[in-house]
C-alpha positions as CSV (number, residue, x, y, z in Angstrom):
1,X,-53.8,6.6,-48.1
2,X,-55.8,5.0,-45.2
3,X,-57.6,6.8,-42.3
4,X,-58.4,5.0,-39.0
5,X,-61.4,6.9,-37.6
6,X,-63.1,6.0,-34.3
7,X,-66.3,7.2,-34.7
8,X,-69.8,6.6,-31.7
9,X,-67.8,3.5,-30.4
10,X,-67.6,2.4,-33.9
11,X,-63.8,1.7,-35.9
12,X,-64.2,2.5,-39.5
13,X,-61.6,2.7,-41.9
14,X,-61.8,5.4,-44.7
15,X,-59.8,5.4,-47.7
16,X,-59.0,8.3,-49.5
17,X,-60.8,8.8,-53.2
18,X,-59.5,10.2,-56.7
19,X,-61.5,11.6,-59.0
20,X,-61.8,14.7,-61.3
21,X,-63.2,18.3,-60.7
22,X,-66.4,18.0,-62.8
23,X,-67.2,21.8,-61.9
24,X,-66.3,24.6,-59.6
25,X,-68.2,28.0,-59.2
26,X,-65.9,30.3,-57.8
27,X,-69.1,32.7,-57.3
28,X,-70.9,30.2,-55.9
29,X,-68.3,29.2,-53.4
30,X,-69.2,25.6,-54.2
31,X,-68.5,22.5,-56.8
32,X,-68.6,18.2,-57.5
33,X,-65.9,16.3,-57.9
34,X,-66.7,13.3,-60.3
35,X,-65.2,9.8,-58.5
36,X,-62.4,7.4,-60.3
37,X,-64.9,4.4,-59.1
38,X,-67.8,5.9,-61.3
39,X,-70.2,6.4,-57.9
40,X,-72.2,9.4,-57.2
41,X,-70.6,13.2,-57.8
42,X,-69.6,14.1,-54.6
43,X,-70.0,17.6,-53.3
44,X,-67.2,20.1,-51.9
45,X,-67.5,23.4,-50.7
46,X,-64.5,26.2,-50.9
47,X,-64.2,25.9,-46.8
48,X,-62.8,22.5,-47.5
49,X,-60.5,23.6,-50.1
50,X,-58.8,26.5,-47.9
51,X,-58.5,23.9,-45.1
52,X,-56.6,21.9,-48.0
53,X,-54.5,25.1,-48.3
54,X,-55.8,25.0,-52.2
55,X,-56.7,28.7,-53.4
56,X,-57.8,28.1,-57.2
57,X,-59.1,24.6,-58.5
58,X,-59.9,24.1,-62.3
59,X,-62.7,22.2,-63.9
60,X,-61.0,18.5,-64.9
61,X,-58.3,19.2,-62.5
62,X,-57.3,15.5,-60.6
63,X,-57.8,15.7,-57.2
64,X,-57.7,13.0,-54.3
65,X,-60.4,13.2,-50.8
66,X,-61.6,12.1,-48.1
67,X,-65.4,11.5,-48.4
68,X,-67.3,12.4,-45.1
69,X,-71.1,12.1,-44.7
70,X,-74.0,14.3,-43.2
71,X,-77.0,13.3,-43.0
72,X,-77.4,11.0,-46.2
73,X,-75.0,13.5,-48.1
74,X,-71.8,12.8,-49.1
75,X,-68.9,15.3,-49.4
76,X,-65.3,15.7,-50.0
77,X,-63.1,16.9,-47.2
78,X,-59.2,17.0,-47.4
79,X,-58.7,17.9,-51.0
80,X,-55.4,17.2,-52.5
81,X,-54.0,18.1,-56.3
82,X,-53.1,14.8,-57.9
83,X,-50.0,15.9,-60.4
């Protein structure tokens, strides 16, 4: 899936990632998603999962996103079940 995202004057296109829940602390409200293309974990938060209109994820369950960044951080946004 491709994004077109006008961002500060700037056109950047964003494609969405796969990868694989590596974990997911229900308690801590929080977990990483392990990419396909072997870069960095990348973070997600349970906001972005109930914006997905996701209410449980499992560890090693295939997912798709939309990486976003904040400050030098990246994170997942748009969360999507792959299967």
């Amino acid at each position: 899936m491709l994004f077109w995202v006008d961002i500060y004057l700037t056109n950047e296109i964003i494609f969405m990632k796969r990868g694989v829940v590596k974990f997911y602390s229900a308690d801590s409200k929080y977990g990483f998603i392990k990419p396909d293309d072997g870069s960095k974990d990348v973070f997600f938060h349970e906001n972005e999962l109930k914006k997905s209109g996701i209410e449980e994820i499992q560890k090693n369950q295939k997912v798709e996103y939309l990486p976003a960044t904040k400050g030098e951080k990246v994170y997942a946004t748009s969360i999507k079940y792959l299967d």
